[in-house]
DOBAZA-110090 format. One line per 10 residues: for each residue z, y, x of C-alpha. Coordinates in nm, 4 decimals. Example, Ala and Ser with C-alpha at 12.3 -4.5 7.8 and 13.67 -1.06 7.14 Angstrom:
BEGIN
0.7800 -0.4500 1.2300 ~ 0.7140 -0.1060 1.3670 .
***
This chain:
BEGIN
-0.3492 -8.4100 4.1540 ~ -0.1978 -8.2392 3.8223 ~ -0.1666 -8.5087 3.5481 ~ -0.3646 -8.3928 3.2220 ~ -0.1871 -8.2977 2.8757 ~ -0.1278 -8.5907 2.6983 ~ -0.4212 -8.4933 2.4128 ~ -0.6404 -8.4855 2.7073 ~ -0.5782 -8.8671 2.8649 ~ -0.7935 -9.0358 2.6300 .
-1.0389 -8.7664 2.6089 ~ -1.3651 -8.8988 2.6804 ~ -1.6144 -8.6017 2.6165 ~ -1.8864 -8.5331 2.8360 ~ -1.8146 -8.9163 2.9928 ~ -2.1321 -9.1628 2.9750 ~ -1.9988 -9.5128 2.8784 ~ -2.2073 -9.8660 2.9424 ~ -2.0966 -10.1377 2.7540 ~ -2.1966 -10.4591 2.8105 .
-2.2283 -10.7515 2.5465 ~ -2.1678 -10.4702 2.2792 ~ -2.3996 -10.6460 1.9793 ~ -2.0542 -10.7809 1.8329 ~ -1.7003 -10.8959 1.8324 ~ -1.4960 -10.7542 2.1200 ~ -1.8058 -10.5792 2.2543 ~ -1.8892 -10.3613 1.9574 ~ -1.5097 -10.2663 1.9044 ~ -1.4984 -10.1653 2.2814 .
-1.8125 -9.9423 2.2235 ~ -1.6406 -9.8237 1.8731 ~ -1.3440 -9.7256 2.0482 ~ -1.5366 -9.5187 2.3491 ~ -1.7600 -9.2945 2.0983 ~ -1.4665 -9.1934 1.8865 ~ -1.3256 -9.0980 2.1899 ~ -1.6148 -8.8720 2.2616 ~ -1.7599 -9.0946 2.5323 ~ -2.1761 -9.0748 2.4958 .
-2.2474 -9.4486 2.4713 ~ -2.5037 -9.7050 2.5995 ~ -2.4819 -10.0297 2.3883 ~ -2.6364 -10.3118 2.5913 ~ -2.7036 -10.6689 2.4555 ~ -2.9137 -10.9931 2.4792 ~ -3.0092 -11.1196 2.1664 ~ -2.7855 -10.9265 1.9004 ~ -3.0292 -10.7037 1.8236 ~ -2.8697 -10.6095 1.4632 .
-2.5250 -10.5999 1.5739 ~ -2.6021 -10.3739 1.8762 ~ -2.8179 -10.1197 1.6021 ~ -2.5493 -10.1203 1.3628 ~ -2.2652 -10.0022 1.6804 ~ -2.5708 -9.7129 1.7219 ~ -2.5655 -9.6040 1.3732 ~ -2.2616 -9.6150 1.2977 ~ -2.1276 -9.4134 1.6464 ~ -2.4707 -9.1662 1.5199 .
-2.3176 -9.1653 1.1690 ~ -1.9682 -8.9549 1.2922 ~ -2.1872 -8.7404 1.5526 ~ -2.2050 -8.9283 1.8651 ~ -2.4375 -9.0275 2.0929 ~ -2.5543 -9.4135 2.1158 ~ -2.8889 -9.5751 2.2608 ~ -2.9094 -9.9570 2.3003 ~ -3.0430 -10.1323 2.5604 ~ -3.1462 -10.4833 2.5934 .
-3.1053 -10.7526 2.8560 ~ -2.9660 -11.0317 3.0504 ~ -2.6963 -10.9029 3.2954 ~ -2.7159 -11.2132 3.4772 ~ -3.0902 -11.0834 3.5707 ~ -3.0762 -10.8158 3.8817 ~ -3.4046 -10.6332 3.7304 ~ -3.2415 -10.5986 3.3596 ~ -2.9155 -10.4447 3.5291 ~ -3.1158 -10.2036 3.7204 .
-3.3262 -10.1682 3.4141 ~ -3.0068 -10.1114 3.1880 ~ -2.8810 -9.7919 3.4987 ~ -3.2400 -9.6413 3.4708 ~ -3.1788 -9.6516 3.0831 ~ -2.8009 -9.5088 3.1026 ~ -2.9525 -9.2415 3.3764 ~ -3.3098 -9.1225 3.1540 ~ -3.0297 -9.0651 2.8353 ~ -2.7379 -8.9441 3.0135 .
-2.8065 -8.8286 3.3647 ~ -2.4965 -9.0230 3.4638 ~ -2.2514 -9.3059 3.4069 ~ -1.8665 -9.2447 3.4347 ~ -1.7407 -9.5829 3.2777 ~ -1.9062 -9.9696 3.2772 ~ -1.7212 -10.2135 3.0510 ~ -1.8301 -10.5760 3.1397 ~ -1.7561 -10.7527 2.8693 ~ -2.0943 -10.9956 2.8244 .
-2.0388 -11.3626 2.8422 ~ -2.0102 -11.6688 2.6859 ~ -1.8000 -11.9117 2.6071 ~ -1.9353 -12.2928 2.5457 ~ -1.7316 -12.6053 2.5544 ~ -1.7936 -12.9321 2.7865 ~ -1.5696 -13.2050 2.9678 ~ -1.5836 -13.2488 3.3479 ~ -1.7130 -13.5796 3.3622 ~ -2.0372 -13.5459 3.0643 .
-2.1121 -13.1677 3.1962 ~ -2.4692 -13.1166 3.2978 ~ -2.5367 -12.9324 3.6565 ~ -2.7074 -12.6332 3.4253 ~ -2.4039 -12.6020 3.2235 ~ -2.1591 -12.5111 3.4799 ~ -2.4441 -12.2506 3.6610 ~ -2.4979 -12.0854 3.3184 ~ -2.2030 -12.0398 3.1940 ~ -2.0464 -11.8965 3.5943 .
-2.4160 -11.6767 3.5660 ~ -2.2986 -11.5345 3.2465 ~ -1.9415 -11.4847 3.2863 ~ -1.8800 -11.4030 3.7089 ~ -2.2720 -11.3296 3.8764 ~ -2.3188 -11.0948 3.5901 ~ -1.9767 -10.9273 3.6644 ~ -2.0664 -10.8772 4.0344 ~ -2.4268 -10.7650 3.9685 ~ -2.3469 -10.4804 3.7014 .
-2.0529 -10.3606 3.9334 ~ -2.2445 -10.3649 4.2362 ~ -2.5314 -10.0989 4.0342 ~ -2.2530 -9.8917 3.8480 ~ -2.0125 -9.8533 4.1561 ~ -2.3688 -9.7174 4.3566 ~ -2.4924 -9.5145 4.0649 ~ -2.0764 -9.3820 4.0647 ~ -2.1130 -9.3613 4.4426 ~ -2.4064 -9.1573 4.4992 .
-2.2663 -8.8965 4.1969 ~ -2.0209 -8.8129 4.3897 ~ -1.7515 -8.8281 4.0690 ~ -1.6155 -9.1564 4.0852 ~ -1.5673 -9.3700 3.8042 ~ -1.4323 -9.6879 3.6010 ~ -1.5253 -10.0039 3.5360 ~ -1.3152 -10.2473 3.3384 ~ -1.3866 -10.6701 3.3801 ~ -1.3355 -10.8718 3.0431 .
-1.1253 -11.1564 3.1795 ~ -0.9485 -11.4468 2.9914 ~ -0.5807 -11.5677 2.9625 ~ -0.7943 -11.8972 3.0436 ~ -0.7938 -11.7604 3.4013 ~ -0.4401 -11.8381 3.4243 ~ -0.3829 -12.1037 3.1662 ~ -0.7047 -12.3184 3.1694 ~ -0.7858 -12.4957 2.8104 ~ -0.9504 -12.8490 2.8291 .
-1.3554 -12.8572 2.8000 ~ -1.3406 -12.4915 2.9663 ~ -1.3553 -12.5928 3.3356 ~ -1.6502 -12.3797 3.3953 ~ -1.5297 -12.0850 3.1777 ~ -1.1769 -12.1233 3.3525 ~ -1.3233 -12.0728 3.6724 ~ -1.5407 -11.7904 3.5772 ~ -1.2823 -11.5901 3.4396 ~ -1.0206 -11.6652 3.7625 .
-1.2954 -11.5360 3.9881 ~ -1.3735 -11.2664 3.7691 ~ -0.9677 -11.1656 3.8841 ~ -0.9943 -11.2049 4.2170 ~ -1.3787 -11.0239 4.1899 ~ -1.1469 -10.7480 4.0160 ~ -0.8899 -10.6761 4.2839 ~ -1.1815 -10.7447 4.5945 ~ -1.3864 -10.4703 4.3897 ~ -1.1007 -10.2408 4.3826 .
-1.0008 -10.2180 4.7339 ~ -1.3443 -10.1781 4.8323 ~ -1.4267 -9.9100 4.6379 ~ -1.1158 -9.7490 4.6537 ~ -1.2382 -9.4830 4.8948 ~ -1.5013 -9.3502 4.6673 ~ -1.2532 -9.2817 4.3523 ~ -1.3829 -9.5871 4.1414 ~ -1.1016 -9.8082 4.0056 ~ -1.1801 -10.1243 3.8927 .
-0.9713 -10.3338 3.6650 ~ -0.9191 -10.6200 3.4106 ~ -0.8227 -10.6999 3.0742 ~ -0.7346 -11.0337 2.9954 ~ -0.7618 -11.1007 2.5880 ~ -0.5601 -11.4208 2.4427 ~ -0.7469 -11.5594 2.0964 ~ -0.8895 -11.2724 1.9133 ~ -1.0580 -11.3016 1.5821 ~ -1.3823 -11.3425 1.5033 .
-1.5483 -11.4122 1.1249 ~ -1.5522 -11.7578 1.0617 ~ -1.3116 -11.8377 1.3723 ~ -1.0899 -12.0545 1.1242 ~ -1.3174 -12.2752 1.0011 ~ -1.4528 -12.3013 1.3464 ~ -1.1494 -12.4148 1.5400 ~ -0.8883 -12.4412 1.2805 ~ -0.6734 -12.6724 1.4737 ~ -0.6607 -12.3933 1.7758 .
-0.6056 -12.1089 1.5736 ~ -0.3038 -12.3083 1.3762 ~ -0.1642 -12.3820 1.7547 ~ -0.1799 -12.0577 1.8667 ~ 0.0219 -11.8641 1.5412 ~ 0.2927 -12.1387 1.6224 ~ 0.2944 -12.0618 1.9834 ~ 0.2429 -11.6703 2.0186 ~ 0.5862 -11.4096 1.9843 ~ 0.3935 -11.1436 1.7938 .
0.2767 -11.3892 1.5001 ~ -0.0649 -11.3193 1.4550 ~ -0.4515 -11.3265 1.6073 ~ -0.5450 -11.0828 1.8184 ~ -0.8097 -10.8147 1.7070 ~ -1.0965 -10.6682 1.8755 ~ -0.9377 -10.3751 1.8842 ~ -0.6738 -10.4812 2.0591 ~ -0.8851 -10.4889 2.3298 ~ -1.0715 -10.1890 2.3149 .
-0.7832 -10.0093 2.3111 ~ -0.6730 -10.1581 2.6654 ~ -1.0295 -10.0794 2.8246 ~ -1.0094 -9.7133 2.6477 ~ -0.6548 -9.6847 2.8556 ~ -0.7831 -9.8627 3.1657 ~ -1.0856 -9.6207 3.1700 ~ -0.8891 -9.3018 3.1227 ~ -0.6994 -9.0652 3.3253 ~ -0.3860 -9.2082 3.1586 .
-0.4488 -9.5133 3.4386 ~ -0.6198 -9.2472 3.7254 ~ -0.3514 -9.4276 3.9702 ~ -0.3831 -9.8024 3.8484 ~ -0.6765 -10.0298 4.0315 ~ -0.6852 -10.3952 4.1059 ~ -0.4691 -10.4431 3.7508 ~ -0.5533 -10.7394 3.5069 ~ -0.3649 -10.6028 3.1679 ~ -0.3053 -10.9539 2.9562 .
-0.3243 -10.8718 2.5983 ~ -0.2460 -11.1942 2.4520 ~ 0.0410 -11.1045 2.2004 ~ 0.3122 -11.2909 2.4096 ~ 0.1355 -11.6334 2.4559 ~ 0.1405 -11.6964 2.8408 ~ 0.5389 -11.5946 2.8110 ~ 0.5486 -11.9536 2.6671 ~ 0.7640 -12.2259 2.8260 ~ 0.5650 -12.5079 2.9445 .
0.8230 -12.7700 2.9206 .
***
């Protein structure tokens, strides 16, 4: 297969794009990054109804194409819902991003029953169930495809109070690289980008004892930015990557090369 020209690799015209969790943060840069790309664009979200309207008017706002969806991908109907949406704009969907989740804190021994299901609902069923209906839609096209998992560096270096998250976010891995050598045969890769802290507004008077601990511990000085990530799935999505599957790309500035002792 001829490689494109490089002006062409992250060239996403004509592509339909589904981005999950896309009201805000890491989520609306991911679906910022796609439309300038040319990508048509599906912003989906749960309850940041704002957020996900100002991604839409602001992709509208340069000439692209946006619709927002709502919905809880942990719900089979709402991710079927969410592929009839994608399919009555588009016609099609060439990349999924599934980036929804959340991202609570609780100790092993005071954690309620309905904390640990929630938060592996939000962060690894809702993985599997929006794979399962893009890699059929992608299927039955005919064209193949890409889908990109949000993981964690928390899948490989678990924080205290995260148990539940930690977990999520390893299985969401191993989901990753199961995913991609099933659907291997049918030309849709399947991948993962694993963010270190990335900023948020108010994330240093939130945790200012965590953000402090990571500048003193990461090589490239400084916070992540959504962007940072974005800019991974954008690469992971494109042709650029058209022989890369099964991946998890860490984008933590440096942190897990830390010693541990």
């Amino acid at each position: 297969m001829p490689a494109s020209q490089p002006s062409q690799l992250l060239d996403f015209r004509g592509k339909a794009a589904v981005v999950t969790g896309a009201g805000k943060g890491i989520g609306a840069a991911i679906a910022l990054r796609f439309a300038q790309a040319g990508a048509k664009l599906v912003v989906s979200y749960r309850s940041s109804e704002a957020g996900a309207g100002a991604v839409r008017n602001q992709v509208r706002s340069f000439g692209g194409e946006a619709v927002i969806v709502r919905g809880n991908v942990t719900q089979e109907d709402d991710v079927n819902l969410l592929v009839e949406e994608t399919l009555r704009a588009y016609g099609q969907i060439d990349v999924w991003i599934n980036n929804a989740g959340s991202y609570p804190a609780s100790g092993i021994l005071e954690m309620r029953p309905q904390e640990w299901h929630s938060v592996i609902a939000d962060n690894l069923t809702a993985v599997h169930l929006c794979t399962r209906a893009a890699a059929r839609q992608m299927q039955g096209q005919g064209t193949g495809g890409a889908i990109v998992n949000i993981a964690s560096i928390e899948a490989e270096n678990p924080a205290p109070g995260h148990s539940h998250y930690n977990a999520a976010k390893a299985g969401v891995l191993m989901y990753t690289r199961t995913a991609a050598q099933e659907l291997g045969k049918y030309n849709i890769r399947v991948n993962a980008v694993s963010p270190g802290l990335i900023w948020r507004e108010g994330l240093e008077k939130a945790w200012p004892e965590g953000v402090e601990a990571y500048l003193q511990a990461v090589p490239m000085g400084r916070l992540g930015q959504p962007e940072d990530v974005a800019d991974c799935c954008l690469f992971l999505a494109s042709p650029a990557a058209r022989w890369i599957t099964g991946a998890n790309l860490v984008v933590d500035g440096g942190v897990l090369t830390c010693r541990a002792y």
